[in-house]
C-alpha positions in Angstrom: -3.2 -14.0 -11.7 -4.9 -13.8 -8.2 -8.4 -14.8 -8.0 -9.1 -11.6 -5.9 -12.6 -13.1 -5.2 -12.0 -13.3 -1.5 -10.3 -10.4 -0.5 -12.6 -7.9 1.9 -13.3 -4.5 1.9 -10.6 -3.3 4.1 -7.7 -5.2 3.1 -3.9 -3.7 2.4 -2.5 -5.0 -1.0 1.2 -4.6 -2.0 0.8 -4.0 -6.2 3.5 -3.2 -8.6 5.8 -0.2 -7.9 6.0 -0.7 -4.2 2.7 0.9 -4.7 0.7 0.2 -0.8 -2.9 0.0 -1.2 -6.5 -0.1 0.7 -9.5 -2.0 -1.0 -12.8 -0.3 -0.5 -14.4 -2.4 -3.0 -14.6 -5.7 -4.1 -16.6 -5.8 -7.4 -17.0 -9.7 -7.0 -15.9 -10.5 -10.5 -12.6 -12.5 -9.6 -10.6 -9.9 -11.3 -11.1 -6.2 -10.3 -11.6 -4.2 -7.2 -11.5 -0.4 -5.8 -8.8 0.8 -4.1 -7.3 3.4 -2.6 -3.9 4.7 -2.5 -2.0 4.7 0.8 1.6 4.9 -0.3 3.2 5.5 -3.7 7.2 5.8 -3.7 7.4 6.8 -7.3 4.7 9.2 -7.2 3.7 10.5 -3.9 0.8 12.7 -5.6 -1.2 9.6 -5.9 -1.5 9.2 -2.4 -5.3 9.2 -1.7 -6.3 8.7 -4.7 -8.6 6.1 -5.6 -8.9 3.5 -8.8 -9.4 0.0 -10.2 -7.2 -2.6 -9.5 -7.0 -5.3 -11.9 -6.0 -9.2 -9.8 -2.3 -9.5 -12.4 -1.4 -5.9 -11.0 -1.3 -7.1 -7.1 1.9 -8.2 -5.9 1.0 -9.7 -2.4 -1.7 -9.4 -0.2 -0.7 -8.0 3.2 -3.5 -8.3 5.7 -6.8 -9.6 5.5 
């Protein structure tokens, strides 16, 4: 699991499912933050959506 204590609002995040994703919100805890959806190849409804992202769901971090 990635201690997502670092990672700034802002930031893209590859997570499971080839899901692509934008953190708006870091809750500071080491283990969740807010994100928001930019690409979604299994479900392209979620796009723009936004929801918690727990640290064991993100895959790589892409920019920072």
């Amino acid at each position: 699991m990635m201690d997502v204590r670092t990672i700034k609002v802002g930031t893209h995040l590859k997570l499971q499912e080839g899901v692509i994703a934008e953190v708006i919100e870091n809750m500071g805890d080491g283990e969740w933050l807010q994100v928001r959806c930019l690409q979604s190849p299994a479900r392209p409804d979620e796009v723009g959506t936004v929801e918690l992202c727990h640290a064991q769901d993100i895959f790589k971090v892409l920019n920072q």
